[in-house]
C-alpha positions, 0 to 999 in steps of 0.5 A: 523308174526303179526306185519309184516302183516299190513306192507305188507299190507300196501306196497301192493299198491307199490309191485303191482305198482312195477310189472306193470312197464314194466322194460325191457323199463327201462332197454333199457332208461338206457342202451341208458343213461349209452352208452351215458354218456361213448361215451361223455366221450370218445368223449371229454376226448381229449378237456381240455375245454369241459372235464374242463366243465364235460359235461359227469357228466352234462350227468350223472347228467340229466340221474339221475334226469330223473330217479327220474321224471320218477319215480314221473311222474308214480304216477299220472294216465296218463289222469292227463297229458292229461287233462291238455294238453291245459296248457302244450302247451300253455306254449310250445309255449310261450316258443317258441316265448321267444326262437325268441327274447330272445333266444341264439344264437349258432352256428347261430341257436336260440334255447335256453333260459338261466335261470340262470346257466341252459339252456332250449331248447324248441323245445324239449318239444315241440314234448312232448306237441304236442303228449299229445294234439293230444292224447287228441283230438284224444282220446277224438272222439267217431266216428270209421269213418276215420278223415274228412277234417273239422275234421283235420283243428283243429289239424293241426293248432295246431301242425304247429304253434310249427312247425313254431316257431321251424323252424324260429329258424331255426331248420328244423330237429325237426320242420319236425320230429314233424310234422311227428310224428303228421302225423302218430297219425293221420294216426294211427286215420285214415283219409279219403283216398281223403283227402291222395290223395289230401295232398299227390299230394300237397306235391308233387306240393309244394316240389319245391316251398320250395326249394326257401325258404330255406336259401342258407346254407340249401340248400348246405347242401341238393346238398352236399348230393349227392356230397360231395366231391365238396367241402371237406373242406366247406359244405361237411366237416362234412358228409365226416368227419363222414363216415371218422369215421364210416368207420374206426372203421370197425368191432370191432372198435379202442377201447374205447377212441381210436378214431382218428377222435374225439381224433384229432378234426376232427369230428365236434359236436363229443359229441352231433349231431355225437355222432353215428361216435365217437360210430361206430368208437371206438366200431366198426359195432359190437358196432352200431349193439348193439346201433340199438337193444337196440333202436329197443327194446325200441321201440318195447316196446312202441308200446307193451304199444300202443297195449295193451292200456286201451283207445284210449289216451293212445294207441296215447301217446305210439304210438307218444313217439316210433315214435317219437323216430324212427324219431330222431333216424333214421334221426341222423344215416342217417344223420352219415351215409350221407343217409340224409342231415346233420339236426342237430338232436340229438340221443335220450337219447345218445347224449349231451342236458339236455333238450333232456335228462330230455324230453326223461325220461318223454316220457318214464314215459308216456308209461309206465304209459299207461302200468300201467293203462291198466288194470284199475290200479289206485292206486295212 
């Protein structure tokens, strides 16, 4: 009994750190993770190059090294992250405007550096960056008052020039999913309700005016929409091929590795942006029900975190990580489901991409640390 006692004492710090960990959000980021590994499998085991490349180990592989970040990232108190927000950004978009010159370019979108045997796709950093630099700005205000015009120039320069930058790529999905995200932090911060009147009846005006800035394949992609039966075999083939399998999974599914619509290459980007219809079609409405709740509990956990933050900083990081997974989530099954124009959004977590992956894992360090911390936890 003596010998163990300082032992105990000794571990006391890890125990108590261990019991502050919100383990059910662990539990959901892994579920997402194993869901996504198995539906990559299942959606690529019929292609010999792609299950040649082993992109479900890759997936493994990047799921496990988010889990050791995670778990390193929760070492440092919170405020470490956003007192160095201005570095971290800085570093985002220099790696933004690298992707414009130096980027690859597939599929016709540059989004990617290669370094090595390893790919980086900064645009998903970049909704990382943006949520820590708006919690450090917000967070730092000591004023109750809704946010003035004058107040949100700042902010709002800093969240459009990533914006900007991830559009050129062009990647309008992620571009519009963080300037959303920005928008609710500072709707969560409060903003004076003329300023709203004014952005929202702008908005309104400009949103024709946008439509001759899009490019014509963007465009299609808006009229296919509505009527994607114009043109089956063009821009209405991935919609239509999507619901296709959505559709034919009905209530139980195929079963695991039975997909027609993926085993016969008929759905495109089965293992990355369509990963929902390859899930719906083998396991069924069942299955998406499942994948929904498991969403809606990580979330709701985030918004947990929010609620019983210890300050204001990290109330925005747990409030910008769940919106920021609500977006992409909602606007991958909508797109799937051909409720919204094809945007090329990844499903958070489920989807193929190591640099969604490992971003998503620091995310969630993030809100758990703001748990952690909540009660004034500092033992690290």
């Amino acid at each position: 009994m003596r010998t163990s006692a300082p032992i105990l004492k000794t571990l006391s710090p890890f125990r108590r750190a261990l019991g502050q960990v919100d383990w059910l959000l662990v539990g959901a980021t892994v579920s997402l993770s194993g869901i996504g590994v198995l539906m990559i499998y299942s959606a690529i085991h019929s292609n010999q190059d792609l299950l040649a490349n082993g992109l479900h180990w890759k997936q493994a592989l990047w799921s496990t090294i988010g889990l050791l970040v995670l778990s390193f990232v929760l070492l440092f108190d919170y405020h470490h992250f956003t007192r160095m927000a201005y570095f971290f950004y800085g570093l985002v978009i220099v790696l933004l405007v690298m992707v414009l010159f130096a980027g690859r370019v597939v599929y016709g979108a540059k989004r990617w550096l290669v370094f090595g045997p390893m790919r980086l796709q900064p645009s998903e950093v970049a909704r990382l960056a943006v949520i820590i630099i708006l919690a450090r700005i917000f967070g730092a205000r000591d004023s109750s008052e809704p946010l003035r015009l004058g107040e949100l120039i700042y902010p709002f320069i800093l969240v459009m020039i990533p914006v900007v930058l991830i559009a050129k790529q062009p990647d309008l999905g992620t571009a519009f999913t963080v300037f959303m995200t920005a928008a609710v932090l500072a709707l969560m911060v409060g903003v004076e309700r003329r300023i709203l009147y004014i952005l929202g009846a702008g908005a309104v005006v400009m949103a024709p005016v946008g439509w001759f800035f899009l490019k014509e394949y963007q465009r299609n992609r808006i009229l296919t929409l509505f009527n994607p039966e114009a043109d089956p075999l063009g821009t209405g083939y991935q919609s239509l091929q999507s619901k296709i399998a959505i559709g034919s999974g009905e209530f139980w599914g195929k079963g695991l590795l039975q997909g027609t619509q993926s085993r016969l290459h008929f759905l495109p980007e089965k293992h990355t942006d369509f990963i929902f219809s390859v899930l719906s079609e083998e396991l069924g409405f069942v299955g998406g029900i499942f994948l929904l709740v498991v969403f809606l509990v990580f979330i709701h956990r985030c918004m947990l975190a929010a609620l019983n933050a210890g300050d204001k900083e990290g109330a925005l990081i747990a409030t910008g990580v769940a919106t920021s997974f609500f977006f992409y989530s909602a606007f991958n099954i909508g797109m799937t489901l051909g409720l919204i124009p094809i945007v090329g959004i990844p499903l958070p977590l489920v989807s193929y991409g190591g640099s969604a992956s490992l971003t998503s894992f620091i995310a969630v360090a993030l809100v758990i640390n703001v748990r952690m911390r909540r009660k004034g936890f500092n033992s690290f």
